[in-house]
PyMOL commands that place a pseudoatom at each C-alpha (Angstrom):
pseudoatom trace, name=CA, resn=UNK, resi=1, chain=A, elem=C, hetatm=0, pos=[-12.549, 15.285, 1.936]
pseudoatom trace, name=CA, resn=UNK, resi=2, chain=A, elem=C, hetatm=0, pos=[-11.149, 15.165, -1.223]
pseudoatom trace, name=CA, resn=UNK, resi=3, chain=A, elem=C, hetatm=0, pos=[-7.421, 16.315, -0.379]
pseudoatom trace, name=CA, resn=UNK, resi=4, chain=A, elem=C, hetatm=0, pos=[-4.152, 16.196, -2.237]
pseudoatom trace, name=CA, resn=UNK, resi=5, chain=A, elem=C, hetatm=0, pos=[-1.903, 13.834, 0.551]
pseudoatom trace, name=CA, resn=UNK, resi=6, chain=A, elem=C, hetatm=0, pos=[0.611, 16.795, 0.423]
pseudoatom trace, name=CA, resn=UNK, resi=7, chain=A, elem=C, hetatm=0, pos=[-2.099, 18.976, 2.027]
pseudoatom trace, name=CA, resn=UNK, resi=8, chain=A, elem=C, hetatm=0, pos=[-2.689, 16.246, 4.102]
pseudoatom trace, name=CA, resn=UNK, resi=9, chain=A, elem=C, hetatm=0, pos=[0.932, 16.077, 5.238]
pseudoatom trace, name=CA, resn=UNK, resi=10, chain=A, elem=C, hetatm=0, pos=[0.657, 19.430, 7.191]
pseudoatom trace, name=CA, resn=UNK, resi=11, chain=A, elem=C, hetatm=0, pos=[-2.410, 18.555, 8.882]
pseudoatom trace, name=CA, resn=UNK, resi=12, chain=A, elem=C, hetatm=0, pos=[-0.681, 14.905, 10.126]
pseudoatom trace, name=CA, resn=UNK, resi=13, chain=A, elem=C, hetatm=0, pos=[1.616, 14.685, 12.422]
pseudoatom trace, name=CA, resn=UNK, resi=14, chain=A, elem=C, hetatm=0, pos=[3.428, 11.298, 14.105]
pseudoatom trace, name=CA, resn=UNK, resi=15, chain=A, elem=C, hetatm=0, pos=[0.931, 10.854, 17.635]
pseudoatom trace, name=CA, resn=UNK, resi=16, chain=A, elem=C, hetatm=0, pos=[4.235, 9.724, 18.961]
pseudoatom trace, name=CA, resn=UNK, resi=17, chain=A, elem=C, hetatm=0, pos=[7.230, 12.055, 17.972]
pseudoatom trace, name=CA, resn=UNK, resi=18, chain=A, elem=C, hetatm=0, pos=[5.688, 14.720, 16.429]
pseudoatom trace, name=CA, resn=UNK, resi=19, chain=A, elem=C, hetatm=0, pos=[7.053, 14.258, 13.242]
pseudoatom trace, name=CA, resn=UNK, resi=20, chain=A, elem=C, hetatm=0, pos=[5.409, 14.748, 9.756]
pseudoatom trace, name=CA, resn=UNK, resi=21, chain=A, elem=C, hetatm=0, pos=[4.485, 12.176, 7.540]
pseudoatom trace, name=CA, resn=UNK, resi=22, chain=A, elem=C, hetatm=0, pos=[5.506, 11.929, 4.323]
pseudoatom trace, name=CA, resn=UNK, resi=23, chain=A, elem=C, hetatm=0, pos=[3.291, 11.005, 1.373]
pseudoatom trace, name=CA, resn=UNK, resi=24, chain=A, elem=C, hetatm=0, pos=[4.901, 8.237, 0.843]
pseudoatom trace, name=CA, resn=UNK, resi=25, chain=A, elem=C, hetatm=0, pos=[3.934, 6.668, 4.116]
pseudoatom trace, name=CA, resn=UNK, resi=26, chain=A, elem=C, hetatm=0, pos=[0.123, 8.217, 4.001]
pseudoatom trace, name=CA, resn=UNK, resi=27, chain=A, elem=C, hetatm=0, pos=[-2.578, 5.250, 2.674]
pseudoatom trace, name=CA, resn=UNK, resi=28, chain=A, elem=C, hetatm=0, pos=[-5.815, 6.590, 2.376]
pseudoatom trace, name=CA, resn=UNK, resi=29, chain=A, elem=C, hetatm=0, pos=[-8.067, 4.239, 3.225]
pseudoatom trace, name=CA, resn=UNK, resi=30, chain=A, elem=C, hetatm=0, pos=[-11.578, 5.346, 2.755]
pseudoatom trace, name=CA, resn=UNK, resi=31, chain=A, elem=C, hetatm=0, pos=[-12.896, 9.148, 1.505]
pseudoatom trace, name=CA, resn=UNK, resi=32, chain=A, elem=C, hetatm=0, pos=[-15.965, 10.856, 1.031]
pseudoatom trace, name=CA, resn=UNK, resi=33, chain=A, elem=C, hetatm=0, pos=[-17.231, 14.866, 0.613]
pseudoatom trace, name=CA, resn=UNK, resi=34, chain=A, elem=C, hetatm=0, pos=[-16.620, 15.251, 4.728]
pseudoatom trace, name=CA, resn=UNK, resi=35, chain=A, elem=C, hetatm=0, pos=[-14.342, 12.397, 5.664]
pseudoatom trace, name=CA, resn=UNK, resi=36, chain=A, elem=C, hetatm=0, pos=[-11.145, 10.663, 4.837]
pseudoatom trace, name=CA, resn=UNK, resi=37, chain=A, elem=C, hetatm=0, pos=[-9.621, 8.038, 7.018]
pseudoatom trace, name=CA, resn=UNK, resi=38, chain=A, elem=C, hetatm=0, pos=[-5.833, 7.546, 6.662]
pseudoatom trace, name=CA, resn=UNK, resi=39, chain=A, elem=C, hetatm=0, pos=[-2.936, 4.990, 7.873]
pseudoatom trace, name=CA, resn=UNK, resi=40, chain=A, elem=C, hetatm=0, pos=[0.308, 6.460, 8.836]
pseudoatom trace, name=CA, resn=UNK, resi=41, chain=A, elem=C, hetatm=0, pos=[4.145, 5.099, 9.075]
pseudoatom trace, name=CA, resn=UNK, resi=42, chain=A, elem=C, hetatm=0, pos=[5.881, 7.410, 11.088]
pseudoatom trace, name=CA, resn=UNK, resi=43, chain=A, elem=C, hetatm=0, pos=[9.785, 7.451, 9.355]
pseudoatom trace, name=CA, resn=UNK, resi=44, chain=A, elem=C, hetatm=0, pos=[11.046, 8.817, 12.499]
pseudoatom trace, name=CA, resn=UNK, resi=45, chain=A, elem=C, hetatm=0, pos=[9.953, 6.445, 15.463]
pseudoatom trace, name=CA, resn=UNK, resi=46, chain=A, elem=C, hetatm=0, pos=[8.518, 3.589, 13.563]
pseudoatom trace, name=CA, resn=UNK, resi=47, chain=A, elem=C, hetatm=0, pos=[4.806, 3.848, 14.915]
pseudoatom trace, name=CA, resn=UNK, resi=48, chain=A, elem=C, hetatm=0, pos=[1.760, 3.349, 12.564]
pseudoatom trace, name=CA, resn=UNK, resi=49, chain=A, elem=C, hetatm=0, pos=[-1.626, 5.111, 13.650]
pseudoatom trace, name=CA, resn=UNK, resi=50, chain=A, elem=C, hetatm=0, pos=[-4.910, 5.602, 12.076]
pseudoatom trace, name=CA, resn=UNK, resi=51, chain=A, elem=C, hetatm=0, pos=[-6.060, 8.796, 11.640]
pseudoatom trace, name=CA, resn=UNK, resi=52, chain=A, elem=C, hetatm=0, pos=[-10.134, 9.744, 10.801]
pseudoatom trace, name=CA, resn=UNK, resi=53, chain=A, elem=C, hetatm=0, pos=[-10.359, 13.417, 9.245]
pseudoatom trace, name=CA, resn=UNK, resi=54, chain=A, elem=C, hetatm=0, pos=[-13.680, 14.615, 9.300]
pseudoatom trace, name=CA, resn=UNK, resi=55, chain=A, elem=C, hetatm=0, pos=[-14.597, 18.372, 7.347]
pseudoatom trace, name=CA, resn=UNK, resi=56, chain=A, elem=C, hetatm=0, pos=[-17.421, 20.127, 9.973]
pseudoatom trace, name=CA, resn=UNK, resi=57, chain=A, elem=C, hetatm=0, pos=[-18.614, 23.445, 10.639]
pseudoatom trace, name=CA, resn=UNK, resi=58, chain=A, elem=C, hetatm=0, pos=[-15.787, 24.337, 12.534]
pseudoatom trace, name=CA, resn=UNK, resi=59, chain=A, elem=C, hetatm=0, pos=[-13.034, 23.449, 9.905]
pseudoatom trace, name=CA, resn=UNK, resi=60, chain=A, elem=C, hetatm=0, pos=[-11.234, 20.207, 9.963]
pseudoatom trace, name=CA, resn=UNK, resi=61, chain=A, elem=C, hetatm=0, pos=[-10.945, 18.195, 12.739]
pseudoatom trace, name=CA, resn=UNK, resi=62, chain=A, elem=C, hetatm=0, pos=[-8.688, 14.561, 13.108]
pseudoatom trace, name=CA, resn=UNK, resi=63, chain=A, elem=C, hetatm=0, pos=[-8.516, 11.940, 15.681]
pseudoatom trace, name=CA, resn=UNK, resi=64, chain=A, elem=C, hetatm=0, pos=[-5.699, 9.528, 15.782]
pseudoatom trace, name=CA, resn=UNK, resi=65, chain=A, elem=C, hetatm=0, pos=[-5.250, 6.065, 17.100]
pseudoatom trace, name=CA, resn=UNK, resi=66, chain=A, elem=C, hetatm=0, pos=[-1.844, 4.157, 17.137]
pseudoatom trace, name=CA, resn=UNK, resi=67, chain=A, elem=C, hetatm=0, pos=[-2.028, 0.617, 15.656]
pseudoatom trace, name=CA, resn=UNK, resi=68, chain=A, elem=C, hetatm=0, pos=[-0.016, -2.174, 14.915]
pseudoatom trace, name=CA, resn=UNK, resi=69, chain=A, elem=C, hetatm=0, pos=[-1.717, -3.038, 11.537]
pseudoatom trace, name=CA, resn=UNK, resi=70, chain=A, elem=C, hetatm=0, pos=[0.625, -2.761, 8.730]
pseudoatom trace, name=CA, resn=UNK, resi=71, chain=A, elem=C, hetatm=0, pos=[-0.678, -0.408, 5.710]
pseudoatom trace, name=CA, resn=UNK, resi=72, chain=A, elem=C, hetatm=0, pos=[-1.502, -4.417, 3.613]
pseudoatom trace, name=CA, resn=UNK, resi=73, chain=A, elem=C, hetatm=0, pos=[-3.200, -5.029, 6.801]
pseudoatom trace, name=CA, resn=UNK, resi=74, chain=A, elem=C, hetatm=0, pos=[-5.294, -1.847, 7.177]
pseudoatom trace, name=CA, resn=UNK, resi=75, chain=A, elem=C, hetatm=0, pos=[-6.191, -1.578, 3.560]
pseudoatom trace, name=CA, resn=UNK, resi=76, chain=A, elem=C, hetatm=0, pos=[-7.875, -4.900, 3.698]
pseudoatom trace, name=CA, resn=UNK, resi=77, chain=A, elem=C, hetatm=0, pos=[-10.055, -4.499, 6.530]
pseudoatom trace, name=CA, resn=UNK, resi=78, chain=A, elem=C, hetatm=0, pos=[-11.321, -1.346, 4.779]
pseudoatom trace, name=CA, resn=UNK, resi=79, chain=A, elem=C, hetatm=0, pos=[-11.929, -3.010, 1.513]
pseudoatom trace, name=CA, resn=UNK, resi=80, chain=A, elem=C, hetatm=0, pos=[-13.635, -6.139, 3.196]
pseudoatom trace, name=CA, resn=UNK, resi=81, chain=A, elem=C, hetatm=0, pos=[-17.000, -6.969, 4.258]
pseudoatom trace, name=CA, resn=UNK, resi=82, chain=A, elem=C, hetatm=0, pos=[-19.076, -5.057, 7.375]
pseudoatom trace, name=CA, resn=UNK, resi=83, chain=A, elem=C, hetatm=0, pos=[-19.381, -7.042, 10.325]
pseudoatom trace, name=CA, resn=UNK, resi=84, chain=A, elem=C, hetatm=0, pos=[-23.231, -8.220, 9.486]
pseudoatom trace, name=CA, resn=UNK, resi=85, chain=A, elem=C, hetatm=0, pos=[-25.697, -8.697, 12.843]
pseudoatom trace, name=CA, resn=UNK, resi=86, chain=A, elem=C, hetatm=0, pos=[-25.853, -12.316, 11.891]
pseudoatom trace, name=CA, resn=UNK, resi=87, chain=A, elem=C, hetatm=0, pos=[-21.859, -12.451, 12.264]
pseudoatom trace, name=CA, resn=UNK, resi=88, chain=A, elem=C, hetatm=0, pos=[-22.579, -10.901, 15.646]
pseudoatom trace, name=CA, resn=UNK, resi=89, chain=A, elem=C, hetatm=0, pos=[-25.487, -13.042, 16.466]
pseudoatom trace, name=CA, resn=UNK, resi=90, chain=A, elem=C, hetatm=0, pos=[-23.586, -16.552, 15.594]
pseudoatom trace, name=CA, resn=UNK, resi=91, chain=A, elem=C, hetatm=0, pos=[-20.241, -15.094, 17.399]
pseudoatom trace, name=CA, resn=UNK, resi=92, chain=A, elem=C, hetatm=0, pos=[-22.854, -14.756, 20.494]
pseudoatom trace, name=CA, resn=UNK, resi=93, chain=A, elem=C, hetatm=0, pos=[-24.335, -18.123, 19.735]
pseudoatom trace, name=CA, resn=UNK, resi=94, chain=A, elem=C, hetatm=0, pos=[-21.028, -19.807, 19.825]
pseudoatom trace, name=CA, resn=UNK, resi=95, chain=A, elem=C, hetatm=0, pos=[-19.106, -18.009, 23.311]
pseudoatom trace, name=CA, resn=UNK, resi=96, chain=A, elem=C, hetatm=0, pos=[-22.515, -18.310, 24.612]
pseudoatom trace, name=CA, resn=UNK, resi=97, chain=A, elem=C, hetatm=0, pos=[-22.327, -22.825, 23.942]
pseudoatom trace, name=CA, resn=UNK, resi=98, chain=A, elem=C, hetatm=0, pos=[-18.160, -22.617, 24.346]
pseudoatom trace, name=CA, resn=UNK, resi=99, chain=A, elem=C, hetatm=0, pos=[-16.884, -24.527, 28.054]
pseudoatom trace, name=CA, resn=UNK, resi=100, chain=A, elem=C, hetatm=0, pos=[-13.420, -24.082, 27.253]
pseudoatom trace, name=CA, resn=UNK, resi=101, chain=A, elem=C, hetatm=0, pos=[-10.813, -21.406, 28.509]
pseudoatom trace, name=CA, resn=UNK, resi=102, chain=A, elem=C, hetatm=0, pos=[-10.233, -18.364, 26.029]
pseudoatom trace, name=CA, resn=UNK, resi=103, chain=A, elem=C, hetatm=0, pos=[-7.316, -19.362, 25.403]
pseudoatom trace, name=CA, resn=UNK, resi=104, chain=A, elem=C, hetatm=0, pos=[-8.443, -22.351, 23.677]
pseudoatom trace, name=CA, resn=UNK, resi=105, chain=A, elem=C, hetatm=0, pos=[-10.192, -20.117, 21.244]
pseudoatom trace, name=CA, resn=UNK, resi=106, chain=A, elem=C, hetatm=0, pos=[-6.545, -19.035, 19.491]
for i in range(1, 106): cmd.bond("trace and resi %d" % i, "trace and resi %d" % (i + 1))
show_as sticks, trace
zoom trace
């Protein structure tokens, strides 16, 4: 969805106080024809969210989840490589070998 972030703005409001965003807090992350994913600094309250806008046959419709990436943060998962089923497979291949506690994983 290829929108101006001021028409975003009125679409995007804080999931925890309600308030609106301002541009200046609004990263688009990815965007296509039908979808635009966004991160969000609320000004007011201080929470950050990711929001996925997606353009369907009913109009526009958004779901929001609260984070705690920073905007740095976000931006660089989105601009890094897709998990790959061999990442997955040797993730599986090492828990599946690992004795320790969890906690000796971090």
């Amino acid at each position: 969805m290829k929108l101006s972030l001021e028409n975003l703005q009125s679409l995007v409001r804080c999931m925890v106080c309600n308030k609106k965003h301002r541009p200046a807090k609004m990263v688009v992350l990815e965007e296509d024809e039908k979808r635009t994913a966004l991160h969000l600094s609320c000004d007011g309250c201080g929470a950050s969210s990711l929001v996925f806008l997606s353009l369907g046959q009913l109009g526009v419709m958004s779901l929001g989840v609260p984070t705690d990436l920073e905007q740095a943060e976000a931006r660089a998962l989105y601009q890094g490589d897709p998990v790959s089923l061999d990442d997955v497979l040797e993730v599986h291949e090492f828990l599946k070998g690992h004795t320790g506690d969890i906690s000796a994983l971090f």
